[in-house]
Structures are given as C-alpha cells and as structure tokens.
C-alpha positions as CSV (number, residue, x, y, z in Angstrom):
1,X,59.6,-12.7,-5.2
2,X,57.0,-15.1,-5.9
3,X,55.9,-16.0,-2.7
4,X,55.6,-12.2,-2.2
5,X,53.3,-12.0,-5.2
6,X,51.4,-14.7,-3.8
7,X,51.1,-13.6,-0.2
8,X,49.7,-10.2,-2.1
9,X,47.0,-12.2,-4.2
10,X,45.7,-13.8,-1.0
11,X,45.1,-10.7,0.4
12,X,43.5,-9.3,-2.4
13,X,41.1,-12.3,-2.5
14,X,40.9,-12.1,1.2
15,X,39.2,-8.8,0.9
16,X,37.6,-9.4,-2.3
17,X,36.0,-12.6,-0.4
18,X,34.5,-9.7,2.5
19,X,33.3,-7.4,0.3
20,X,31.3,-9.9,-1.4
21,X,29.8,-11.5,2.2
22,X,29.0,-7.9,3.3
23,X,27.4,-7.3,0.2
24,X,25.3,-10.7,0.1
25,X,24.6,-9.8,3.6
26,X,23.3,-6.3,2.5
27,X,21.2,-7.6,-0.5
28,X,20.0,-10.5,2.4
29,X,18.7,-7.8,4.5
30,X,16.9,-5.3,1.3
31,X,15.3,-8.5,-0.2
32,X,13.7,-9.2,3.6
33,X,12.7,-5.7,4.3
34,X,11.1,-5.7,1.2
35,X,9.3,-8.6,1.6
36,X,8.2,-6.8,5.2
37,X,7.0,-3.6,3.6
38,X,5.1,-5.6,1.2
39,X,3.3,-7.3,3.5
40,X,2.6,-4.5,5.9
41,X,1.0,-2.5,2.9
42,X,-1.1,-5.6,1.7
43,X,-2.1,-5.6,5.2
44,X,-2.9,-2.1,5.3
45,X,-5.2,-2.0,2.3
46,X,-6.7,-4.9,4.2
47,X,-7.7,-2.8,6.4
48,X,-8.7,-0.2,5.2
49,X,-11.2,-2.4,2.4
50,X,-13.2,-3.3,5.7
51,X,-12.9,0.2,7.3
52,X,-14.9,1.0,3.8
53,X,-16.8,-1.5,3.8
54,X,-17.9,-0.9,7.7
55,X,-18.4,2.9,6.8
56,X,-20.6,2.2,3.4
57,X,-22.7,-0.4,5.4
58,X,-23.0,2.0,8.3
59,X,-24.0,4.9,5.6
60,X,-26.4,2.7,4.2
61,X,-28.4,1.9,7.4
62,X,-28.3,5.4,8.3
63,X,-30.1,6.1,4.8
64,X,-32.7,3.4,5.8
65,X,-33.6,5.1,9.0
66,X,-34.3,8.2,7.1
67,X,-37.4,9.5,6.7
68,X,-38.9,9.3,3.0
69,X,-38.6,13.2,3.2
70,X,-35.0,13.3,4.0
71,X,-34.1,10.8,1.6
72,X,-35.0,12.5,-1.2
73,X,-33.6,15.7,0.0
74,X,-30.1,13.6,0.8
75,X,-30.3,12.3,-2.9
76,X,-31.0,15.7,-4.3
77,X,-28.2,16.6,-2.4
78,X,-25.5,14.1,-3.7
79,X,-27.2,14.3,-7.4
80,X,-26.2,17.8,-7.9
81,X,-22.6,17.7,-6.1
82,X,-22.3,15.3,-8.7
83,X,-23.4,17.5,-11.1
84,X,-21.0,20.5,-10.2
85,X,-17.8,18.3,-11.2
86,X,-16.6,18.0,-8.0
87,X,-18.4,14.5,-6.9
88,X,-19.0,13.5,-4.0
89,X,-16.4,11.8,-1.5
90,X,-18.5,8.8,-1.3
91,X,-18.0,8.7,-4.8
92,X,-14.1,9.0,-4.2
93,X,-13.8,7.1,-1.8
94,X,-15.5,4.2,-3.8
95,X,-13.6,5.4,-7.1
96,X,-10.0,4.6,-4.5
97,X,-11.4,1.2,-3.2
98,X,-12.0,0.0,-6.5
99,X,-8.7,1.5,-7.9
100,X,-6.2,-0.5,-5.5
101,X,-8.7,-3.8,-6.1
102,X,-7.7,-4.2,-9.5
103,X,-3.7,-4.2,-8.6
C-alpha cells in the first residue's frame, strides 16, 4: 500500500514538474516577444522622428523658395486655419512628434 502511495506521488510530481517547464517555457517566450515588440516600436518612432524631420526640413526650404508674395499668402493661410479651431496638420503633426518625445 505504501509503495502504491508512493508510485502515485511520483507521478503527481512527475507532471507537476511539466507543467511547470512548459509554463517557464511559455513565460520564456512572452518575456522575449515582448522585448521584440518593444524594440520594433522604438524603432518605428525612430523612424518616423526623421521621416518628420526630413518632411519639416523639406517644407521649410520649399517656404524659402517662395516668392515674398506667396509667403505671406501661405502664412495668412495657416494663421486663420488656425484660427477656425481646427489647426493645421503641420501643427498636429508637430503636436504628435513632440507627444511620443516626452515618453
């Protein structure tokens, strides 16, 4: 009767002892997909800071090689978008940048 007992506490540990490795295992594999997902969205934002930073300096030469005339009529332009509540996507766009920065 005892060795019976004893052969049945083995197996219980037995697959007590699996569930835990498949479980470890499992945890294993969340913690490094985390850690891959992280990475892949710091790399995104990466990205996209210099796609915004490429566009704004490529904006900003365009204004440049305005004419006098159709910078002021530009500016008037963005001054009362900005004025109708709505702002303007530069404005957004900056507004998002700077938002995901300060994380």
């Amino acid at each position: 009767a005892e060795q019976h007992r004893s052969a049945k506490l083995e197996a219980a540990l037995r697959a007590r002892t699996t569930e835990r490795d498949a479980l470890q295992t499992a945890c294993d594999d969340l913690a490094r997909n985390i850690s891959v997902l992280f990475n892949t969205a710091k790399a995104e934002i990466d990205r996209k800071d210099r796609d915004i930073a490429r566009l704004e300096r490529q904006v900003a030469g365009v204004d440049q090689r305005r004419p006098p005339d159709d910078r002021a009529a530009s500016s008037s332009r963005k001054s009362s978008s900005a004025f109708s509540g709505a702002g303007s996507s530069d404005d957004r766009a900056s507004s998002r940048a700077s938002d995901h920065r300060t994380r």
